[in-house]
C-alpha positions, 0 to 999 in steps of 0.5 A, a space after each residue: 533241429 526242426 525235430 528239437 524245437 517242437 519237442 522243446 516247446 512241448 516241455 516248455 508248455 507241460 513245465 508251466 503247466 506244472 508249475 501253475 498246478 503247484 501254486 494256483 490248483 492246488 485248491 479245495 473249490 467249495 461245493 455249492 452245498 458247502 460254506 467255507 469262512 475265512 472268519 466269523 466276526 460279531 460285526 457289533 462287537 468290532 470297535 476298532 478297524 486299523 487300515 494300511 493301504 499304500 503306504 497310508 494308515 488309518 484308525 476307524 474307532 466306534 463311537 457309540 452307533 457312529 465311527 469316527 477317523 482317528 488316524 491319520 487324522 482326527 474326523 468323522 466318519 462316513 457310517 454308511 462306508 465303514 458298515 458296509 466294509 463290515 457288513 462285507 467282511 466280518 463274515 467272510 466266506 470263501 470261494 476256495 481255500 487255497 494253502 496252510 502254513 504256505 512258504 510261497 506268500 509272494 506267489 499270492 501277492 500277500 507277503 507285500 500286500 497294498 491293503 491289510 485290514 485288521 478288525 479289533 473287538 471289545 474284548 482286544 481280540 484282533 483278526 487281520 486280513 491281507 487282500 493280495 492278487 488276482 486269482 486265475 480263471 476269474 476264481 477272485 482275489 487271494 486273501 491272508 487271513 494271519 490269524 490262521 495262517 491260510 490262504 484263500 480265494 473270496 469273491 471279487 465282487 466283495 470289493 464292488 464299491 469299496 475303497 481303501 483311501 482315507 477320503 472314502 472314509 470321510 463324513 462328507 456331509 458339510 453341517 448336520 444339525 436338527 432345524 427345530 433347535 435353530 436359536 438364531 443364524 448369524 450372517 457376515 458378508 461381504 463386510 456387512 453383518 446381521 442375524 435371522 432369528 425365529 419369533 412366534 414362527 416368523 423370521 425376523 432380522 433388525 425386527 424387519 419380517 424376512 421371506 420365510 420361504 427364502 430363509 427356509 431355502 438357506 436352512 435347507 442348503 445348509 443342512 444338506 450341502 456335501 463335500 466335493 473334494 476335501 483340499 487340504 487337512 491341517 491348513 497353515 495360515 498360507 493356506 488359508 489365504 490362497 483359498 480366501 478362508 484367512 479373511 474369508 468373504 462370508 461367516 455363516 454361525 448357525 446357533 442351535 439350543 438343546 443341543 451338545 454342539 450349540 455353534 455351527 460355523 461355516 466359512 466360505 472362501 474363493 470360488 473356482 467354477 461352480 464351486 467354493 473353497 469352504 471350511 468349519 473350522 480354519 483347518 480342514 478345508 473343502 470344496 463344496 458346491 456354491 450355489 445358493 451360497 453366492 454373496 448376493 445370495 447371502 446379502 440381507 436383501 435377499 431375505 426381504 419380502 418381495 414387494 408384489 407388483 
């Protein structure tokens, strides 16, 4: 019997090696001299990316130099995100191809894979990719390409940075707008309302003469205050109450001349911590970060000039 067990155990061991051979060896590795490519994509050519991950999807379409989120709901898009999934994908090169026409996906992890990408260009040519597990030996991960029905190793380090979550994809700046095409700013805080407006490069309000620099800050955090978190999408009058956005405490409307959007408006709600529930337009709602955007930092007094002492 003692005899038995170790023979047993060496079959064990030579099966398994057997059968790792068949499903992850049987790769063409590439030589250092070569370039294998699971696609070439003309990256300018690419309009529309149509992403499924974990049971969500989402439309990136081209706009121009821009994209924009068309599914599952319409926002912008962070350029900077989008081109770097294109600039990692659209021409892909492999570590290793792996299998054609395989019958065994499920070994690879892309029959059921969690993220598939598809890629589709101006003239309506699509080419899909499906992201799959892990390969042995720090080889990378397994992708699909569906188009030509082979399987392939790339880099894991192509993934570095990335994310396959709606909210990567999201523009996350607050307010984008050119400072020079400010007309006026209209503030409503804490019940009390007025304007700052530009006259012969001097800020006025009521035509009192207003702390240039202290107006200039506000322009400043405006233009370039992010997004924290992103809370809710398609807010219901429910929502906008818990957050205090129903009646938000602060309006601020930036109106702008010589530009295609000429109102900005931004709504600040309650705060949490150091941050303040906020929304442009009552149906997205954020959380951005509230300092300088306190009542006492929007009231009209603290715009005046100091009196020196």
């Amino acid at each position: 019997m003692k005899k038995i067990i170790p023979t047993l155990l060496a079959v064990i061991i030579f099966l398994a090696a057997y059968a790792y051979y068949c499903y992850y060896e049987k790769t063409y590795e590439v030589p250092e001299d070569e370039t294998i490519y699971v696609w070439q994509l003309e990256k300018n050519k690419i309009t529309h990316i149509d992403i499924t991950h974990e049971n969500q999807s989402i439309q990136l379409v081209r706009d121009g130099q821009s994209w924009n989120i068309t599914q599952p709901i319409e926002f912008p898009a962070d350029d900077f995100n989008v081109n770097t999934l294109l600039g990692r994908f659209n021409t892909l090169q492999a570590t290793a191809f792996v299998e054609e026409n395989s019958s065994h996906l499920s070994n690879y992890g892309v029959d059921s894979s969690k993220t598939s990408i598809t890629f589709t260009d101006d003239e309506g040519n699509s080419n899909t990719l499906i992201l799959g597990n892990e390969a042995p030996l720090s080889k990378g991960i397994y992708v699909y390409n569906k188009n030509n029905n082979s399987i392939y190793t790339i880099s894991s380090r192509l993934l570095e940075d990335l994310s396959f979550d709606l909210d990567f994809f999201r523009d996350k700046i607050l307010l984008s707008f050119k400072k020079e095409y400010i007309e006026k700013i209209k503030i409503e805080n804490e019940g009390k309302t007025f304007e700052i407006q530009l006259k012969d490069d001097q800020w006025y309000s009521n035509d009192r003469t207003l702390d240039e620099a202290s107006v200039r800050s506000l322009i400043t955090v405006l233009n370039t205050r992010k997004i924290s978190e992103f809370v809710k999408d398609n807010a219901s009058e429910k929502d906008l109450e818990k957050y205090g956005l129903k009646n938000p405490r602060t309006s601020i409307t930036i109106y702008l001349y010589d530009s295609d959007n000429s109102t900005l408006n931004l709504y600040l709600g309650n705060i949490e911590d150091t941050f303040t529930y906020a929304s442009r337009d009552k149906k997205f709602i954020y959380k951005i970060s509230s300092s300088s955007l306190l009542s006492n930092d929007l009231s009209v007094e603290n715009f005046y000039i100091k009196n020196k002492e």
